[in-house]
N, CA, C and O atoms as a Tripos MOL2 file, in Angstrom:
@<TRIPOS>MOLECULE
protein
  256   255    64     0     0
PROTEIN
NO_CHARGES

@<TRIPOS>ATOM
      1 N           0.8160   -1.1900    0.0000 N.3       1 UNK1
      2 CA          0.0000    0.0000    0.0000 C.3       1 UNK1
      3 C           0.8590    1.2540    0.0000 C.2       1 UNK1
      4 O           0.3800    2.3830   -0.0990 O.2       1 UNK1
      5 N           1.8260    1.0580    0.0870 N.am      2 UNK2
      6 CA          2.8690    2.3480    0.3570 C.3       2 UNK2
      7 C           3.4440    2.6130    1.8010 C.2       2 UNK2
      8 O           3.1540    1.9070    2.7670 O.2       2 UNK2
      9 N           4.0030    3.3330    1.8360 N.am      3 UNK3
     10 CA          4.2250    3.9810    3.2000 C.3       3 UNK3
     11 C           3.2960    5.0970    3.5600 C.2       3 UNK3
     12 O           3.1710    5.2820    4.7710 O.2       3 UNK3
     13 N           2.5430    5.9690    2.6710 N.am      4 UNK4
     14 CA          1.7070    6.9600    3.2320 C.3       4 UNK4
     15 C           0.8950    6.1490    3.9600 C.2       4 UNK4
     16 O           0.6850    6.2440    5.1700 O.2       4 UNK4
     17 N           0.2720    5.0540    2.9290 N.am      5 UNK5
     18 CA         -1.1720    4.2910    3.3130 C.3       5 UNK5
     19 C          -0.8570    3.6970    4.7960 C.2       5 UNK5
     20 O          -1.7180    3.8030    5.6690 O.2       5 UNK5
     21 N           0.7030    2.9170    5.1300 N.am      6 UNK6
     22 CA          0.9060    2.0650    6.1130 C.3       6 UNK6
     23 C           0.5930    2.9660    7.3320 C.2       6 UNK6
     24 O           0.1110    2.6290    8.4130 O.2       6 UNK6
     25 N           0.9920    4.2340    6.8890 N.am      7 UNK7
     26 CA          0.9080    5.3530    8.3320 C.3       7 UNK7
     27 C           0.0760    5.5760    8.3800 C.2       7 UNK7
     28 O          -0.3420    5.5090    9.5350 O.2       7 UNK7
     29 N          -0.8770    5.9890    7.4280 N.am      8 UNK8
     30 CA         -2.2200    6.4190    7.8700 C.3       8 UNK8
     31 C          -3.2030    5.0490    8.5420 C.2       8 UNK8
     32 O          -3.8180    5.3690    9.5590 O.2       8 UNK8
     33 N          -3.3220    4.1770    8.2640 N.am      9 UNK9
     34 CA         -3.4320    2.7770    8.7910 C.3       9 UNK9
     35 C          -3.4170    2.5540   10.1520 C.2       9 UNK9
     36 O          -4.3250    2.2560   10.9290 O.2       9 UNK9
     37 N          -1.6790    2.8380   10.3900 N.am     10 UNK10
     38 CA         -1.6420    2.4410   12.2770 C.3      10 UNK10
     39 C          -1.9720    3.7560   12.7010 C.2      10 UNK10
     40 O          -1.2840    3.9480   13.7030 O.2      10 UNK10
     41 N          -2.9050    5.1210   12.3880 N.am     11 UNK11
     42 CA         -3.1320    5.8930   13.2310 C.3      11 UNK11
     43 C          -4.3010    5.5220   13.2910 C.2      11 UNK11
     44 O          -4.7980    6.3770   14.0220 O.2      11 UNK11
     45 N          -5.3140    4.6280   12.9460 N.am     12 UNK12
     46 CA         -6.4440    4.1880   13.4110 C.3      12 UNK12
     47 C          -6.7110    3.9520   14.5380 C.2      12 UNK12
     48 O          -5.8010    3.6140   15.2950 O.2      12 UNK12
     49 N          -8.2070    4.0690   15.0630 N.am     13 UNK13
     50 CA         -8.5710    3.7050   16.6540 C.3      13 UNK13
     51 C          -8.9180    2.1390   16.6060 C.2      13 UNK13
     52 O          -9.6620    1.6290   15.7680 O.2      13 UNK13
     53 N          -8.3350    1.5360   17.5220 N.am     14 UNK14
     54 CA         -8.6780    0.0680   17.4390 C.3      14 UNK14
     55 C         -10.1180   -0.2670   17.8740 C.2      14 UNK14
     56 O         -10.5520   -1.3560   17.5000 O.2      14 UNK14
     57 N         -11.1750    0.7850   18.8580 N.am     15 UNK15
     58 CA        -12.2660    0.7210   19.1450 C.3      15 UNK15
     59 C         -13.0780    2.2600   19.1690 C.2      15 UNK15
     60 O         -13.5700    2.8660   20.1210 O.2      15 UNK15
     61 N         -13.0100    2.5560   17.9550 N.am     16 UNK16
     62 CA        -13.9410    3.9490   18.1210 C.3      16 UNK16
     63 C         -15.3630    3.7430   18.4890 C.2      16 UNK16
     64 O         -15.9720    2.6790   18.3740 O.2      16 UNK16
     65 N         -15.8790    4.9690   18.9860 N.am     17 UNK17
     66 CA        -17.2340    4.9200   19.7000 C.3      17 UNK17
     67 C         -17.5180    6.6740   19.3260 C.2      17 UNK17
     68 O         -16.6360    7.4970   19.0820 O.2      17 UNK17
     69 N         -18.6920    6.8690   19.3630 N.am     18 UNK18
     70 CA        -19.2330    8.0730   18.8610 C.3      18 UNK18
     71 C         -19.5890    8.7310   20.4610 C.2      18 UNK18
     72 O         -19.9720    8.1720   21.4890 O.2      18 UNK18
     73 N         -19.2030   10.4920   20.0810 N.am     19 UNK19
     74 CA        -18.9920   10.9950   21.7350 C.3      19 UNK19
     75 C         -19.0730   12.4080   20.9180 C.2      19 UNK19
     76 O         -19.2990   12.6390   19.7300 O.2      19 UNK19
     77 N         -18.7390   13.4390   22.2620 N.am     20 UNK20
     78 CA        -18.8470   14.5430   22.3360 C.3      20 UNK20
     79 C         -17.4980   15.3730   22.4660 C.2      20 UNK20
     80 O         -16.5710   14.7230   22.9480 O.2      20 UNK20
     81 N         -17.2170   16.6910   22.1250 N.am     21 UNK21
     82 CA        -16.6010   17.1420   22.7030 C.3      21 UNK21
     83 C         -16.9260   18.7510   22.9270 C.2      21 UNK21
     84 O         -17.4250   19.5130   22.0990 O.2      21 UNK21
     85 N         -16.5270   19.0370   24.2030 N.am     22 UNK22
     86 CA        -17.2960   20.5060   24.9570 C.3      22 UNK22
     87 C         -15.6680   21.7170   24.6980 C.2      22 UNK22
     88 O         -14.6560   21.7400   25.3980 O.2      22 UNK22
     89 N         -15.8720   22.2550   23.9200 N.am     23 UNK23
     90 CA        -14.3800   23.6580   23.8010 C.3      23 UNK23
     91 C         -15.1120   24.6900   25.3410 C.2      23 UNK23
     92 O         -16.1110   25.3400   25.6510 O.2      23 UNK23
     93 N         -13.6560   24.1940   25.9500 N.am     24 UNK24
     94 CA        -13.7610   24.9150   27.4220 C.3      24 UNK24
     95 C         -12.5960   26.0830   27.3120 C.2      24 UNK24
     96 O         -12.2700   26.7910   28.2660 O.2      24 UNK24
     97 N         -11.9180   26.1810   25.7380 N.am     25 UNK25
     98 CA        -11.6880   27.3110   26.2500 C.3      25 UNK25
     99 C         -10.7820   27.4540   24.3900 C.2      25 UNK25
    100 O         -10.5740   26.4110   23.7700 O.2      25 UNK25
    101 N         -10.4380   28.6070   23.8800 N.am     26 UNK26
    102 CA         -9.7700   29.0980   22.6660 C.3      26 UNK26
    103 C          -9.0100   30.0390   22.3120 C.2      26 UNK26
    104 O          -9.2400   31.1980   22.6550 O.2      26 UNK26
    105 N          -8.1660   29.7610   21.7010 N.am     27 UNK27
    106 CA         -6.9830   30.8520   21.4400 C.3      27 UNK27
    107 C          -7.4700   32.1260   20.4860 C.2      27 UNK27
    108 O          -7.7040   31.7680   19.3320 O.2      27 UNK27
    109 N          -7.6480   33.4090   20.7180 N.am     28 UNK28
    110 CA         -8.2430   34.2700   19.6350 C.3      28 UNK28
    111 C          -7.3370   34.4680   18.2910 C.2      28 UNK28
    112 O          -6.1530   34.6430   18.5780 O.2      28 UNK28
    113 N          -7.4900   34.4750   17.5220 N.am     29 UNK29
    114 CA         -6.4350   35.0510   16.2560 C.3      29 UNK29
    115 C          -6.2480   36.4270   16.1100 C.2      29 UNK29
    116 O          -7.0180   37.2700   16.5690 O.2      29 UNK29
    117 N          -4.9960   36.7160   15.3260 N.am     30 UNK30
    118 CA         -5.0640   37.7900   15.0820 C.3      30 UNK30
    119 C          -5.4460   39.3050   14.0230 C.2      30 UNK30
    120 O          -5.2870   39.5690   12.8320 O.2      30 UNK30
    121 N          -5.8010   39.7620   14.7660 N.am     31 UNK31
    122 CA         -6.9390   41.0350   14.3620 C.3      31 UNK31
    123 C          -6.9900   41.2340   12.5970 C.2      31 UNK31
    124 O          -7.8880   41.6670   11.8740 O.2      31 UNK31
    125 N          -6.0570   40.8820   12.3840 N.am     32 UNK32
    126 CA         -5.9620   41.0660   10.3300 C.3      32 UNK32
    127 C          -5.8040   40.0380    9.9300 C.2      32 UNK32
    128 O          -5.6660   39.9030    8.7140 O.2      32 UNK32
    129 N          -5.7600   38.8670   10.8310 N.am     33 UNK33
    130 CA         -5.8160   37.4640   10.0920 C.3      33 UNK33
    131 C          -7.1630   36.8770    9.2590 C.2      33 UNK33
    132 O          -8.3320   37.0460    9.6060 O.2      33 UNK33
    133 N          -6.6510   36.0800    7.9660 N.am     34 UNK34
    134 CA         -7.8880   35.3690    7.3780 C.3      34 UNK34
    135 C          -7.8780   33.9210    7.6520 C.2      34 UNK34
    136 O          -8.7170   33.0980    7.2860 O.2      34 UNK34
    137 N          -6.6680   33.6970    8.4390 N.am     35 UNK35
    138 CA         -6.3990   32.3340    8.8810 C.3      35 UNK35
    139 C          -5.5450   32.1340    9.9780 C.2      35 UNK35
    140 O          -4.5690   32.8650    9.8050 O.2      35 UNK35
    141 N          -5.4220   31.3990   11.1840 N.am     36 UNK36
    142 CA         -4.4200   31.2150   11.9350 C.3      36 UNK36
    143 C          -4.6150   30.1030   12.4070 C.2      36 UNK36
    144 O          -5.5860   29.4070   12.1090 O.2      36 UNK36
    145 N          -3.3600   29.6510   13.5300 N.am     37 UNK37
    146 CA         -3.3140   28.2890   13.9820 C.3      37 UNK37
    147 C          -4.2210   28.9410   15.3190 C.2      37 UNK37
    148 O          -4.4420   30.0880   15.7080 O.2      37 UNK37
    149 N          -4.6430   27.4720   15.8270 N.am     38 UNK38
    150 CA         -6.0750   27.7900   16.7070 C.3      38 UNK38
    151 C          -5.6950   26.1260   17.8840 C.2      38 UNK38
    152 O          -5.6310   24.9230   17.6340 O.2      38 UNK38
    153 N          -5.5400   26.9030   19.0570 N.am     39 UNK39
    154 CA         -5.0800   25.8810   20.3730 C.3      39 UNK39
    155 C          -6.6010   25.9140   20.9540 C.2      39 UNK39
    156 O          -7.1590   26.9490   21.3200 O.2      39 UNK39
    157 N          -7.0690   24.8680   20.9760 N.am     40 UNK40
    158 CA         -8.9210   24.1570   21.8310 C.3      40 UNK40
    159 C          -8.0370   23.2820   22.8820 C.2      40 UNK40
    160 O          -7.1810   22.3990   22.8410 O.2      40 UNK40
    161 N          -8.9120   24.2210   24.0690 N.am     41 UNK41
    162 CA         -9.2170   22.8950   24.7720 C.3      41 UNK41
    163 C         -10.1280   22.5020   25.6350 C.2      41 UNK41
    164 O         -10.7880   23.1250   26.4670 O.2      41 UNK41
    165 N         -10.0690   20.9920   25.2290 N.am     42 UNK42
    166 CA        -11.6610   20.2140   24.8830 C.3      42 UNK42
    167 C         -11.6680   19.5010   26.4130 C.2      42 UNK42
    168 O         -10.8150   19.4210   27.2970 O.2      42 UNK42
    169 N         -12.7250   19.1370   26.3160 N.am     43 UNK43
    170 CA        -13.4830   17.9850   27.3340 C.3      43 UNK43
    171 C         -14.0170   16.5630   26.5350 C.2      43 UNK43
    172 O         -15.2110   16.7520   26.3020 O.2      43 UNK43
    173 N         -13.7770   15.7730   26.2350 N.am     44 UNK44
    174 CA        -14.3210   14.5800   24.9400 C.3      44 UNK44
    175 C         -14.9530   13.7270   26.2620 C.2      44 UNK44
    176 O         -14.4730   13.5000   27.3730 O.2      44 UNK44
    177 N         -15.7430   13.5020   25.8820 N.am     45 UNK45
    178 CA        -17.2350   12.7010   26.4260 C.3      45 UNK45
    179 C         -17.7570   11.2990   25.8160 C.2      45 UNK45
    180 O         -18.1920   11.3990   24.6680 O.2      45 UNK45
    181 N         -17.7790   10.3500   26.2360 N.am     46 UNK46
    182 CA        -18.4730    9.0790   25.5880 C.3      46 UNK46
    183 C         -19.0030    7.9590   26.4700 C.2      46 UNK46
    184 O         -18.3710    7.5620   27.4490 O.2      46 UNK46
    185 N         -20.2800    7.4170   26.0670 N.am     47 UNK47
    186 CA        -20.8530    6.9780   26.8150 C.3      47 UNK47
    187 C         -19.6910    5.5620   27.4690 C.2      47 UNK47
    188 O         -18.8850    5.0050   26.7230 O.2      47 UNK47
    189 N         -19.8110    5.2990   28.5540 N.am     48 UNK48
    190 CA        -18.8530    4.0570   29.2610 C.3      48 UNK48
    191 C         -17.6480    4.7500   29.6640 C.2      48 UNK48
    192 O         -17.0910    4.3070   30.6680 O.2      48 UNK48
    193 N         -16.9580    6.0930   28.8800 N.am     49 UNK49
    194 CA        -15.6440    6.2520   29.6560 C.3      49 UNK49
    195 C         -15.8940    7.5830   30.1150 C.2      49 UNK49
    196 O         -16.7350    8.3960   29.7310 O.2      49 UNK49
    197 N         -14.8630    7.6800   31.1610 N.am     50 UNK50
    198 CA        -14.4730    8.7850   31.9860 C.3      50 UNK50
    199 C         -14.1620    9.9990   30.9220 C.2      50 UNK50
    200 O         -13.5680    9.6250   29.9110 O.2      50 UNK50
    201 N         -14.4770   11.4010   31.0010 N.am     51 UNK51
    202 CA        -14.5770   12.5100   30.2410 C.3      51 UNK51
    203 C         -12.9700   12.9860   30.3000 C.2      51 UNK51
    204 O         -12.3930   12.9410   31.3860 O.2      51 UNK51
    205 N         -12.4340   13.3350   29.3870 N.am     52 UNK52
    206 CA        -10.8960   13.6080   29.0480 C.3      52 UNK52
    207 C         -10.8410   14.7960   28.8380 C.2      52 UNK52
    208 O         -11.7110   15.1990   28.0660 O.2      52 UNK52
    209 N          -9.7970   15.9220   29.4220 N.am     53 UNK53
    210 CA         -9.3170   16.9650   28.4140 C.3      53 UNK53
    211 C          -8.5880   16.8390   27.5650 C.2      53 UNK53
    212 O          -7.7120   15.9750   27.5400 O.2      53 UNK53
    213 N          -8.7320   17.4160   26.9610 N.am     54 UNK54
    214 CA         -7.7960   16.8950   25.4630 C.3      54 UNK54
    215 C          -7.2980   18.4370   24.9280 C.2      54 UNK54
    216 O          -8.0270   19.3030   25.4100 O.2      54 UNK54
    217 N          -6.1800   19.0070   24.0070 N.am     55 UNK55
    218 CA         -5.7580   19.6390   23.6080 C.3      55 UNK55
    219 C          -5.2790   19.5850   22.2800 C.2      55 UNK55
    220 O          -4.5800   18.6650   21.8550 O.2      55 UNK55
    221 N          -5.6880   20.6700   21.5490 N.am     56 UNK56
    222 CA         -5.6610   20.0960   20.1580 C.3      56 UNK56
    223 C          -5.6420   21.7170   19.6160 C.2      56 UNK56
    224 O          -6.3240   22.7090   19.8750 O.2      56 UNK56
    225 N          -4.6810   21.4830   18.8720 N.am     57 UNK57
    226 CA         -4.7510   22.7020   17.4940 C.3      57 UNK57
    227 C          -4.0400   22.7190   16.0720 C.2      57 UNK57
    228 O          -2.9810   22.1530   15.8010 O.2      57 UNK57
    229 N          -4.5180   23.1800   15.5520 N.am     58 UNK58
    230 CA         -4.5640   23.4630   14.1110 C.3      58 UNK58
    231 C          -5.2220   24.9320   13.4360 C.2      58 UNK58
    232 O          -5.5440   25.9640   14.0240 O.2      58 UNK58
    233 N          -5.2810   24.6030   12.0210 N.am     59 UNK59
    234 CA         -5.2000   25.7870   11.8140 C.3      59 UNK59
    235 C          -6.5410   26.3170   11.4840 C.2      59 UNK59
    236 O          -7.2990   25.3490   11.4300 O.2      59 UNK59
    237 N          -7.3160   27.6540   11.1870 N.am     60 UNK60
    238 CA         -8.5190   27.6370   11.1160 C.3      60 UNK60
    239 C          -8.7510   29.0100   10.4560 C.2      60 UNK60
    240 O          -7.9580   29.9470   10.5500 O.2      60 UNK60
    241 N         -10.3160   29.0500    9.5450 N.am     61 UNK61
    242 CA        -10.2140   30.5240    9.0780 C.3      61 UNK61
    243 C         -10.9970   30.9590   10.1600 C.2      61 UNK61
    244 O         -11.7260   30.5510   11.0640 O.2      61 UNK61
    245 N         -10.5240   31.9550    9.6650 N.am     62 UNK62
    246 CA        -11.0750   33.2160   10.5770 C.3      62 UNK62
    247 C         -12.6610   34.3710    9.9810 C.2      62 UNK62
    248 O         -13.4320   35.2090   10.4500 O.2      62 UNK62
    249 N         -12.4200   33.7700    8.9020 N.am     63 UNK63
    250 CA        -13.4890   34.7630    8.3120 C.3      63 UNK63
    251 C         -15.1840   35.0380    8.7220 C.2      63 UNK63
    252 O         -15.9590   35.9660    8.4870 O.2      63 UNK63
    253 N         -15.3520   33.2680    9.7120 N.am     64 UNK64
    254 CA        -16.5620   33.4070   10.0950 C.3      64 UNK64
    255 C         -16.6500   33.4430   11.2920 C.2      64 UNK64
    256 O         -17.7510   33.5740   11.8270 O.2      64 UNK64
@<TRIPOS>BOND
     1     1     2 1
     2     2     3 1
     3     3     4 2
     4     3     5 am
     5     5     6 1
     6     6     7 1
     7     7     8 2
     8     7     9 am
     9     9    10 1
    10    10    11 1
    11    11    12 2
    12    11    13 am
    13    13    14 1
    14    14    15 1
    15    15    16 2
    16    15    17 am
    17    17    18 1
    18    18    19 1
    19    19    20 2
    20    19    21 am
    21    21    22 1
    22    22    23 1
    23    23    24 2
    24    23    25 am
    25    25    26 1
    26    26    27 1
    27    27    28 2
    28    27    29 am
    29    29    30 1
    30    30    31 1
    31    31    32 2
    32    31    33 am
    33    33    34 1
    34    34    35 1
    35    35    36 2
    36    35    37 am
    37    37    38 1
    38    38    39 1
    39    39    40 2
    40    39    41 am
    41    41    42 1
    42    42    43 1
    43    43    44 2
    44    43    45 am
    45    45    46 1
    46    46    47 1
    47    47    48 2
    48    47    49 am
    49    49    50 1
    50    50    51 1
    51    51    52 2
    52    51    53 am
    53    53    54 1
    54    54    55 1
    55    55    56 2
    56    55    57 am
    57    57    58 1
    58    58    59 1
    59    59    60 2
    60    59    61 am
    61    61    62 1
    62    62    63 1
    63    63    64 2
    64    63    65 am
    65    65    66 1
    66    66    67 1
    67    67    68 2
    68    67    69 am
    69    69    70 1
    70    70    71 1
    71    71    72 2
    72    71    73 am
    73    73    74 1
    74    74    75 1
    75    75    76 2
    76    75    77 am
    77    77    78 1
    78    78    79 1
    79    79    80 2
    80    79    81 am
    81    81    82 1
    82    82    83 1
    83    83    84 2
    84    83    85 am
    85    85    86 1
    86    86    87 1
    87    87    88 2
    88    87    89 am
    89    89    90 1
    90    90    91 1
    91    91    92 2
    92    91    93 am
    93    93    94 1
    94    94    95 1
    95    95    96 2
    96    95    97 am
    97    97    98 1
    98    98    99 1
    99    99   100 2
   100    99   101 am
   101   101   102 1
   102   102   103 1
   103   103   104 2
   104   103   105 am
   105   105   106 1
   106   106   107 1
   107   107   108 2
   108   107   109 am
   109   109   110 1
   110   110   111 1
   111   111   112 2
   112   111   113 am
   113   113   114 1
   114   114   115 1
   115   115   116 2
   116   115   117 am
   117   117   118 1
   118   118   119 1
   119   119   120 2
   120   119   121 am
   121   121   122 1
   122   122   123 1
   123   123   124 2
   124   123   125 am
   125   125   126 1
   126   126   127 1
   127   127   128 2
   128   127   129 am
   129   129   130 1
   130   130   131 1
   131   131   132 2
   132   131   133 am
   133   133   134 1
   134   134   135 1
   135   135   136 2
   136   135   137 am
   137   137   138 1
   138   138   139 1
   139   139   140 2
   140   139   141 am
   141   141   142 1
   142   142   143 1
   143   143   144 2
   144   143   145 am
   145   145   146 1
   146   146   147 1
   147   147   148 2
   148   147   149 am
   149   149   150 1
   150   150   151 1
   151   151   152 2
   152   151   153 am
   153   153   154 1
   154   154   155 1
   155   155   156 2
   156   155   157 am
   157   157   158 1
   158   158   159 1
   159   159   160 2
   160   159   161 am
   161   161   162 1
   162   162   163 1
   163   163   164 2
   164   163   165 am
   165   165   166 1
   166   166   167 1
   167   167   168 2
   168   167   169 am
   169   169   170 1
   170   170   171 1
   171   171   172 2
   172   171   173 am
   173   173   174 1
   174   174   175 1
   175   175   176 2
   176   175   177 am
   177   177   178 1
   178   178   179 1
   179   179   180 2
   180   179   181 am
   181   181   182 1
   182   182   183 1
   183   183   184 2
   184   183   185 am
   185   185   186 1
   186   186   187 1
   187   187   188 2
   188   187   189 am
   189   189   190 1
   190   190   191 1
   191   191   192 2
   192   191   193 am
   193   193   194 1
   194   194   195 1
   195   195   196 2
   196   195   197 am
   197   197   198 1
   198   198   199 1
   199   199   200 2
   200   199   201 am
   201   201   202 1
   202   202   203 1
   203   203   204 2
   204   203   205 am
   205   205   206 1
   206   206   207 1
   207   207   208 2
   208   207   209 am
   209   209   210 1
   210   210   211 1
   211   211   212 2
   212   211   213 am
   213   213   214 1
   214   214   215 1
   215   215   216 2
   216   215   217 am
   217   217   218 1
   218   218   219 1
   219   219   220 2
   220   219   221 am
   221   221   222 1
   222   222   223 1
   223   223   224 2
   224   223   225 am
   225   225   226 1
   226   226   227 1
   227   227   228 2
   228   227   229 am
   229   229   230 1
   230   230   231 1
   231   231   232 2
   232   231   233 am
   233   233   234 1
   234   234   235 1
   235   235   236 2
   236   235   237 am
   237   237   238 1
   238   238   239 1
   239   239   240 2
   240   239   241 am
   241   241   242 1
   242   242   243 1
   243   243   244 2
   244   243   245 am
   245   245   246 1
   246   246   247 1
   247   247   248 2
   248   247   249 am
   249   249   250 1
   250   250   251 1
   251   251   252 2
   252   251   253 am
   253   253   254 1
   254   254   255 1
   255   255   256 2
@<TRIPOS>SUBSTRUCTURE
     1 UNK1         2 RESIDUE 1 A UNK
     2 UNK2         6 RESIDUE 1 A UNK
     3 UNK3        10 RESIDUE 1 A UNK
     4 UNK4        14 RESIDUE 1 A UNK
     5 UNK5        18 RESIDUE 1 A UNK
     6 UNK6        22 RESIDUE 1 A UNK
     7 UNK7        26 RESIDUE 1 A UNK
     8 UNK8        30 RESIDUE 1 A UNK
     9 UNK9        34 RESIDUE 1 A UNK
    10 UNK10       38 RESIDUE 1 A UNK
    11 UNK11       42 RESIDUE 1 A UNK
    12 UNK12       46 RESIDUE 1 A UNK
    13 UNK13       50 RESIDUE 1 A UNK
    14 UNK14       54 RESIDUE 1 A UNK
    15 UNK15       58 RESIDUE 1 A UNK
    16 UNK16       62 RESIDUE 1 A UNK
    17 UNK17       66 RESIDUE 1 A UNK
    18 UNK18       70 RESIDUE 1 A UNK
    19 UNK19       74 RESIDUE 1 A UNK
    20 UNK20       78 RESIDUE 1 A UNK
    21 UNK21       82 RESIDUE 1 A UNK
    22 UNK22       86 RESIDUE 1 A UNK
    23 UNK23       90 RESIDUE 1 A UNK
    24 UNK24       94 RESIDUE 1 A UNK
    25 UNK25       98 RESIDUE 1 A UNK
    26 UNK26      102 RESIDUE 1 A UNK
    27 UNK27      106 RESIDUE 1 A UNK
    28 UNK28      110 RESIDUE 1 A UNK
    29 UNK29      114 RESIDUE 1 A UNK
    30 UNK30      118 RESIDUE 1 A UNK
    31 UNK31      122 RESIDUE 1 A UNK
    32 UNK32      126 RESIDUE 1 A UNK
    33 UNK33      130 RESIDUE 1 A UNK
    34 UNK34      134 RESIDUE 1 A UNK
    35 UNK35      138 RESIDUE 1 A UNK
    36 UNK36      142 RESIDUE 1 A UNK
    37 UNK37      146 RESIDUE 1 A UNK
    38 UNK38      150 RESIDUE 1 A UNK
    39 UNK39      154 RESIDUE 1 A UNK
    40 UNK40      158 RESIDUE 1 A UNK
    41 UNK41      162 RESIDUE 1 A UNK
    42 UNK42      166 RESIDUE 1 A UNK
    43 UNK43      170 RESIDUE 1 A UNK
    44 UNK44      174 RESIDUE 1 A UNK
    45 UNK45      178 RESIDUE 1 A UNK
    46 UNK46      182 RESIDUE 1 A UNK
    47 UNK47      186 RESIDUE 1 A UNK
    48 UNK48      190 RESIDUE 1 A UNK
    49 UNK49      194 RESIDUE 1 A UNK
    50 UNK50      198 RESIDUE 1 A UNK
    51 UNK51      202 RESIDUE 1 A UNK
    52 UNK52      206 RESIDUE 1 A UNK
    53 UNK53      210 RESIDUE 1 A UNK
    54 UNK54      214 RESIDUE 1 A UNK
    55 UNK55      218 RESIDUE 1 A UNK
    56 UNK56      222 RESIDUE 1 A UNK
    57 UNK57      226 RESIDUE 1 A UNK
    58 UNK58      230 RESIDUE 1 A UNK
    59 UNK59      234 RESIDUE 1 A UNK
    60 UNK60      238 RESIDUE 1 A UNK
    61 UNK61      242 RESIDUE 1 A UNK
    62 UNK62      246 RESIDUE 1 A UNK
    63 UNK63      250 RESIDUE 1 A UNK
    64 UNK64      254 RESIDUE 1 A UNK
């Protein structure tokens, strides 16, 4: 399959389950930006497990 395919492969969840996640809090961008990188952080929720913070960013427009 390649090496892209092999990597994208083992980043799979061995048991996904459908859940929530609550943004408890966000990084603002800046004032003339149409795009910036964007730090969340979350609360992820699913039924059977204990609720996680989680931290996560990437990049995001800004336009809306």
């Amino acid at each position: 399959m390649g090496l892209l395919g092999d990597w994208a492969k083992s980043k799979r969840m061995s048991q996904p389950t459908r859940g929530t996640a609550q943004v408890v809090s966000a990084s603002m961008p800046p004032y003339d930006a149409s795009s910036s990188n964007c730090s969340l952080h979350l609360v992820v929720s699913a039924e059977g497990l204990e609720p996680t913070p989680v931290e996560h960013t990437g990049m995001a427009s800004v336009k809306r």
